[in-house]
N, C-alpha and C positions, 0 to 999 in steps of 0.2 A: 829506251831501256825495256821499256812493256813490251815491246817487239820481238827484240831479240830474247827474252825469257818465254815470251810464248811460244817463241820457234821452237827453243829448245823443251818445253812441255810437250811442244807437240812428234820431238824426234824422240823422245823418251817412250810418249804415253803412243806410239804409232800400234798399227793394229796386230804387229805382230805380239805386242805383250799381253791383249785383249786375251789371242787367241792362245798362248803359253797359259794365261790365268786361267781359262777355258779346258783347256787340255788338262792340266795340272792336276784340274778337280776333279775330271771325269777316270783319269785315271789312278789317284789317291783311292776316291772313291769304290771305284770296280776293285781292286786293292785290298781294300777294307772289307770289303763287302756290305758297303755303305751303313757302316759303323753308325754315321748322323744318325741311322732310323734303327738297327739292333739294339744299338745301346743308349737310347736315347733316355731310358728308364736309371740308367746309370747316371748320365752324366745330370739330370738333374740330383738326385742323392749324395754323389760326390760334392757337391759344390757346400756342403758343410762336412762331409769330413776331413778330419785331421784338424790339429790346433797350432798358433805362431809355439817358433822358441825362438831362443835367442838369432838365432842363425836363419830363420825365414819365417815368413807371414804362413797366413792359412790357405789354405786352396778359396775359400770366399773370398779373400782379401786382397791374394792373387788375381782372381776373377773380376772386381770389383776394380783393381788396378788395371786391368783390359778392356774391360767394358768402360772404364771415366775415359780412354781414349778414342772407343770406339763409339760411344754415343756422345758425339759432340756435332760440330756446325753440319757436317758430312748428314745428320739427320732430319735438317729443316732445311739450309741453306743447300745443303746438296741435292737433297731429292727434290727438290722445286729446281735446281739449276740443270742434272738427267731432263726432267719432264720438258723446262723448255728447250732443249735442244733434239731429244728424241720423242720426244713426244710420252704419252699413256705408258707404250708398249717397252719404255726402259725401267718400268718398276718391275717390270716380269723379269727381265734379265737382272736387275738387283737382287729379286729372288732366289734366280738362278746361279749368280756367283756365290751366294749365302749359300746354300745346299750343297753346291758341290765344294766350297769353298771351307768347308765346316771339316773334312776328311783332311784339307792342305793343313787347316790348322792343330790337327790333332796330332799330325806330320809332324810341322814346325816344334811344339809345343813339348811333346812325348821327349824330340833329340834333345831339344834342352834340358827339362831336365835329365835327361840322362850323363850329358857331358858339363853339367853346369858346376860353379868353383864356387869356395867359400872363400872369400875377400874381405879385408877386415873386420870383419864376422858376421860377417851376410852371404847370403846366397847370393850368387850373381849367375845368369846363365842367357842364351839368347845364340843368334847365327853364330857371330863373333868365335863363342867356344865349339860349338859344334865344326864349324869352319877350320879349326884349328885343331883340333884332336883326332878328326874324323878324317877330313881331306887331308891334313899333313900326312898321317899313315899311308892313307892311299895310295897316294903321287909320293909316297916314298921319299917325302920332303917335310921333317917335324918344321923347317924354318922357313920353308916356303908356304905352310898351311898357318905358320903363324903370321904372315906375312898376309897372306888373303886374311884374315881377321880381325886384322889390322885395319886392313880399309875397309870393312863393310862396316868397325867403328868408328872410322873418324867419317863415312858418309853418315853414319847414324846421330853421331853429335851432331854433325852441321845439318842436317836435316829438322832434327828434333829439336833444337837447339835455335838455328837460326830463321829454316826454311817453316815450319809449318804452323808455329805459334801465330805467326800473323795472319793465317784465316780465321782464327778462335777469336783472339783480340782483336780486330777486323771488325767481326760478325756483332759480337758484343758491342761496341761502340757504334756499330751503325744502328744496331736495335734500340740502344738506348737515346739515341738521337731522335729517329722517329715516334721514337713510345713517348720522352719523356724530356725532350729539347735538352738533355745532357751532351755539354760538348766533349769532344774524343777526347781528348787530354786529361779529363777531370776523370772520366771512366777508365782509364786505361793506367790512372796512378793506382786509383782506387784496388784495380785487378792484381796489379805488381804489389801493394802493401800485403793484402790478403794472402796472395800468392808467396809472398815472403815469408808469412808467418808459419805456413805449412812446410814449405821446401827447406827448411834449414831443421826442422823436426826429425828430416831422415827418414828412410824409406817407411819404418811399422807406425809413423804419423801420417804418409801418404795413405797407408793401405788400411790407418784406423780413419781415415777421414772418409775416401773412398767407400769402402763396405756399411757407412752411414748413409750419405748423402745418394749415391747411385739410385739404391731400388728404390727411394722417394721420388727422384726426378723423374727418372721413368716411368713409374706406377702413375703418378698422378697426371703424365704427360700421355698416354695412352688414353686415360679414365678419359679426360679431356673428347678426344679422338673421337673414342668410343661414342658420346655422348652426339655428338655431329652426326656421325654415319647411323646413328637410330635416327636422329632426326627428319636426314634424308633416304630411310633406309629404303625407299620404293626407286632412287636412282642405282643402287647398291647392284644390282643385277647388270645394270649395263656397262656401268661401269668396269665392271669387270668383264664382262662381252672383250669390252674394249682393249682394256691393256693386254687381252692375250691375241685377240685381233691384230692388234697394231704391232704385238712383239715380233709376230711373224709376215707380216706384211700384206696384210690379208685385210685391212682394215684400209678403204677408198680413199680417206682421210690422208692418212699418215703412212700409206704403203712405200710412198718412194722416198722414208726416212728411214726403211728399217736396220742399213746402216749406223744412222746414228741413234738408234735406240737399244743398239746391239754395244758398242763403243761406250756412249752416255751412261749406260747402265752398269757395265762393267767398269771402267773408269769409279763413277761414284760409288760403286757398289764395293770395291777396295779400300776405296779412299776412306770409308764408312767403317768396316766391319776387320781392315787390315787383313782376312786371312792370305796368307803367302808371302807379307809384307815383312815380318820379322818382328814386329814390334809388342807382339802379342806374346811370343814364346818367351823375351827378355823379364815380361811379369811372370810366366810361366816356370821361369829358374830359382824364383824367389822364395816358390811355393816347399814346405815342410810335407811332403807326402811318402808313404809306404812304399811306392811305386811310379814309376813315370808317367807308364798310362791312364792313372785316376787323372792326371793335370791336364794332361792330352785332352782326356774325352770332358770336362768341365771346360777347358778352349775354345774346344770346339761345340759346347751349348752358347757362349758367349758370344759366335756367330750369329744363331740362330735368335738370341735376346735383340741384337742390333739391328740386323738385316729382318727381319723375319716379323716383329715387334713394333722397334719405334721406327723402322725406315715406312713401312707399311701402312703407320699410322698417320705417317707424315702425306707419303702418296694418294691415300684413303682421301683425306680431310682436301685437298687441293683437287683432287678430280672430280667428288661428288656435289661438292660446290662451285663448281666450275672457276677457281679464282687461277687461273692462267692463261698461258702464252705458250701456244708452239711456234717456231720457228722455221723456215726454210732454207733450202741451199742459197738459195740467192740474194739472201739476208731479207727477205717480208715477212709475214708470217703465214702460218696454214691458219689457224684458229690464232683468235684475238678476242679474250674473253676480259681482258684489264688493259684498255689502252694505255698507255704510257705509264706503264708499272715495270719497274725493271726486277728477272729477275731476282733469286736469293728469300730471304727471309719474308717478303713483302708480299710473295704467295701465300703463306702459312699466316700470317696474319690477318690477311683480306678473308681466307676461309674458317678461322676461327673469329672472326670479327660476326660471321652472319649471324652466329650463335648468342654472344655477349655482347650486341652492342656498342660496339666501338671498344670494347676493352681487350679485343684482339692481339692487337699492337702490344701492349704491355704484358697481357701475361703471355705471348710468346718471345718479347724481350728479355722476361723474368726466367723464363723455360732454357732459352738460349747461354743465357750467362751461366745458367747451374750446369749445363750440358758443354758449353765449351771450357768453362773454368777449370772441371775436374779433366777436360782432354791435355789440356795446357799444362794440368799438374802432375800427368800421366808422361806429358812428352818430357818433363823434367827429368821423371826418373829414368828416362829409356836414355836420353843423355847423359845422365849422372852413370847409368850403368856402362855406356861405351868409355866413358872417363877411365872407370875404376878397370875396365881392360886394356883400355890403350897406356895408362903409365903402369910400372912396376913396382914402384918403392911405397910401401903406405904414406910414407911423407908425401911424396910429390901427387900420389892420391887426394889426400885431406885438402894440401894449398887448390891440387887445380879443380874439386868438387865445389870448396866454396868460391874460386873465380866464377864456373861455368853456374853455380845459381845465383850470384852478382847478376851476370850477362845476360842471362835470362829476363830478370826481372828489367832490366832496361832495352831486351829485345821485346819484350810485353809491350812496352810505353812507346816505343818504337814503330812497332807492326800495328800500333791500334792508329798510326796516321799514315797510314798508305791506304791506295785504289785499292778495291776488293778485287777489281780484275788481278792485278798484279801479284796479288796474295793468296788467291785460288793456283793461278800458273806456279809459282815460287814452290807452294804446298804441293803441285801436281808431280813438280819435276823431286821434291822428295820421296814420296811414295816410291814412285815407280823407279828409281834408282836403286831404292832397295828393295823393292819387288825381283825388279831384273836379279840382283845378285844374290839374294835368299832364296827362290825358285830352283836356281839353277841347283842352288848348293845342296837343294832336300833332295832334288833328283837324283843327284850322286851318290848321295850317304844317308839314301830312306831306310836300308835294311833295319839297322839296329831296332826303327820304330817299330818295324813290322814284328821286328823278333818280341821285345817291349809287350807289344798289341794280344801275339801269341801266347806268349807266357803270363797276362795278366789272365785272361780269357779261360787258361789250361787250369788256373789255379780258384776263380772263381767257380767253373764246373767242377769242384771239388769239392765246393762247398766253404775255401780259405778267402780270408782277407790277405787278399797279395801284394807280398812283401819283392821287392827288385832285390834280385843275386846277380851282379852282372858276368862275373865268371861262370855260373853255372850257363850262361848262355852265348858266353866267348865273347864277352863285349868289354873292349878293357880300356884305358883311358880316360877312368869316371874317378875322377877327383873326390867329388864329394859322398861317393859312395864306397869309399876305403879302397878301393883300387887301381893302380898309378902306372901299367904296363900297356903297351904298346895295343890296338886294336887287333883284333886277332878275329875277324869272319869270314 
């Protein structure tokens, strides 16, 4: 079975999606006129304006619900999994899908809310409705754009739902094994009771838990970091020689892996930060904003918190204390700095261990659980949300939201006793499934964002707190924004 799932990761994650991701960004980017760094003084600001109501969360809370999916195992587990297979020079191309990656998410982010719907009195928004309001018009098919929407949420549940939870719950029960001789089963109850108690609170319990817990785990998971790379700060120079050495092949070492430091990086650096993936925008519809583009350009800081932040803290802390392993094509290794260390979390520990002691292992066990827990409570709601699109009847809503967070919690208990191989691939081949078809769909139906982009921009240099009119800019098919007719750009 591990075979045949790897084949299929690997027909998914082939390089031609690498180089779509790649493309994506640089051309969102030029687009924008790379908005990440213009408005970069906005999009932090934004990220407390506007307040919950009844009908959605705040642009923090939003944020907070994107960032608990986006900083999870993908942080420790992943950037130690990039490094041993591309070596140094895949945290450069981590950084690199984060930058140009940050412009796809403002894309994504901006359409949803613009086409996003109020559903038993929540906001709901994400591909799914973009997919549907936008492309329907288009292809001059309302039932065939409902049709495509359809499936990118029912790949969205079974993704979020079934495929991706078990590298969270995975990672967490293997850390607590090593740290703390807890066996999977006892940690993997524990996760699903906890996780219980939150997911039947509904999404303003998600997103008051979230905009709590987040900027502690991160903050203090940096501070951490931080602390290491002063200590070795005289390796701090070459280190980075290095990973821009190796990213381009230019580094003796790791030249004839620049392939898979190019792949490795991109890969985890998705799997990390979601921009392109769709999962970001669905918190993004949730959000109570003036405007679409305040949600957009706070999205797309959320890149930059992940990829930019703790991925970087993670890669920092592993290469300056040398606790790794590169790899080769022909399965040896190039460098072999932890013999028979596999692998995953066991990096970040062995490099935060030089510092504390021996109490490595624990507090990034402890780190790991806060960091996958909230991704795991994150992918709930991006399921809960493909729910409340894929049925019509509030009823059959309500019955099948509390089945699918049943399932959940026994896919928690489930996924905490498989291979971690198995649960990286399973998780890879969700990403990139809905990478492929959320990509495709922004390229189709970017306009509106850009219009969005323009008219927030027109009314800023005026001096206004901009407010979205979507008729006065021909954009029609915005539900939740009083207007119910046909696209019209």
């Amino acid at each position: 079975m591990e075979k045949i799932i790897s084949t299929i990761s690997s027909l998914v994650w082939s390089n031609w999606l690498v180089y779509l991701c790649l493309l994506t960004g640089i051309f969102f980017s030029i687009r924008t006129r790379f908005l990440q760094v213009r408005r970069i003084k906005d999009m932090a600001k934004l990220l407390f304006d506007g307040k919950s109501s009844e009908k959605g969360v705040s642009s923090f809370q939003a944020f907070s619900i994107a960032i608990s999916s986006r900083v999870g195992t993908g942080n420790i587990a992943g950037v130690a999994t990039a490094i041993f297979y591309g070596g140094p020079g895949a945290l450069f191309w981590m950084w690199a899908i984060a930058f140009l990656g940050a412009s796809s998410a403002f894309v994504e982010s901006t359409l949803s809310q613009i086409y996003k719907e109020e559903r038993d009195g929540e906001y709901r928004g994400g591909p799914s409705y973009y997919i549907k309001y936008a492309i329907g018009h288009m292809i001059k098919s309302p039932s065939l754009g409902a049709a495509l929407g359809l499936v990118f949420a029912v790949i969205t549940a079974i993704s979020c739902g079934v495929l991706l939870p078990g590298v969270q719950s995975n990672s967490i029960v293997t850390g607590f094994k090593n740290a703390f001789n807890i066996p999977p089963l006892i940690t993997g109850l524990i996760i699903a009771a906890i996780l219980g108690i939150i997911i039947f609170g509904g999404t303003k319990r998600i997103g008051n838990f979230a905009q709590i817990v987040v900027p502690i785990m991160a903050t203090g998971y940096i501070l951490i970091a931080l602390v290491i790379i002063a200590v070795n700060i005289g390796q701090l120079p070459g280190v980075i020689a290095e990973v821009f050495s190796s990213a381009f092949g230019a580094n003796a070492a790791f030249g004839g892996i620049i392939g898979s430091a190019i792949s490795w990086g991109v890969k985890r650096g998705i799997y990390s930060n979601e921009a392109g993936q769709g999962t970001g925008a669905m918190a993004s519809g949730a959000a109570e904003v003036s405007h679409p583009a305040k949600q957009g350009l706070v999205q797309a800081f959320s890149v930059y918190i992940d990829t930019l932040f703790v991925c970087s803290a993670t890669g920092f802390m592993i290469l300056i204390t040398k606790c790794y392993n590169v790899v080769d094509s022909a399965g040896g290794f190039i460098v072999e700095y932890m013999p028979g260390v596999e692998t995953g979390p066991s990096f970040t520990q062995a490099a935060v261990d030089t510092m504390t002691a021996g109490y490595g292992s624990k507090f990034v066990a402890i780190a790991l659980f806060f960091f996958a827990f909230t991704t795991i409570m994150a992918y709930y709601y991006y399921a809960e949300t493909s729910i409340a699109y894929i049925l019509n009847t509030e009823k059959s809503r309500k019955i099948a939201i509390q089945a699918v967070r049943v399932s959940m919690l026994i896919m928690v208990v489930f996924s905490s006793l498989r291979t971690a191989t198995l649960a990286w691939d399973m998780g890879d081949i969700g990403v990139g499934v809905m990478a492929w078809m959320n990509i495709v769909a922004i390229w189709i139906i970017q306009k509106p964002a850009f219009l969005a982009l323009k008219d927030y921009e027109d009314q800023k240099n005026r001096g206004l707190d901009p407010v979205f009119d979507p008729e006065k800019l021909g954009i029609k098919n915005t539900k939740a924004w009083g207007k119910s007719s046909n696209l019209n750009i």
